[in-house]
Residue, then its C-alpha position, 0 to 999 in steps of 0.5 A: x272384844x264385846x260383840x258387836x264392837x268391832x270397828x272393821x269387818x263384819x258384823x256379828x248380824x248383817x242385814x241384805x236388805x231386798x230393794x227390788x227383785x234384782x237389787x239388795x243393800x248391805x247393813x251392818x245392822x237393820x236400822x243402819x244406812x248402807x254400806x254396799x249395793x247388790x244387782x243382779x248382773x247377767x248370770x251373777x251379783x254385782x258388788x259396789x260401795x254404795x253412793x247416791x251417785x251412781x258413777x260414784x259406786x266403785x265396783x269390788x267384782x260379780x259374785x255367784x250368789x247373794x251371799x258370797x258377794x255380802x261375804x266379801x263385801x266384807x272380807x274387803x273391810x277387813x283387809x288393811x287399808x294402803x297408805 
C-alpha cells in the first residue's frame, strides 16, 4: 500500500491543529476538515468526534497528554466497525 492510501487509520502525517490555549483539531492532513476535537479537562485531554453541534461531539475518553489522545483518536479508526 502507497503512503498515504490508507483508507482507516492513521495517517502517515497528522496534523493537531491548536484552536485556542486549551482546545486542538484533529487532521489527517493540514488542508483537511476535522475529524476529532481536544480540550483541556481538568488534569487531562478530553477526546470527542467532531460536529459543529456541540451535543453531537460523541466523547471516546480523557487522556494524559496531547498526543496519547491524537494516538488513540486513531487506534479508534482503526478498530473494525460493529454491525
Amino acid at each position: 500500500m502507497a503512503a498515504g492510501d490508507r483508507a482507516h487509520g492513521r495517517p502517515d502525517v497528522s496534523v493537531i491543529e491548536p484552536v485556542d490555549d486549551r482546545t486542538w483539531l484533529v487532521k489527517r492532513a493540514p488542508e483537511s476538515s476535522p475529524e476529532a476535537i481536544i480540550d483541556r479537562f481538568g488534569g487531562g485531554y478530553r477526546l470527542r468526534r467532531f460536529s459543529l453541534t456541540e451535543s453531537r461531539r460523541t466523547p471516546h475518553g480523557v487522556y494524559t497528554g496531547l498526543e496519547l489522545a491524537e494516538t488513540a483518536w486513531w487506534r479508534l479508526q482503526d478498530r473494525p466497525r460493529c454491525r
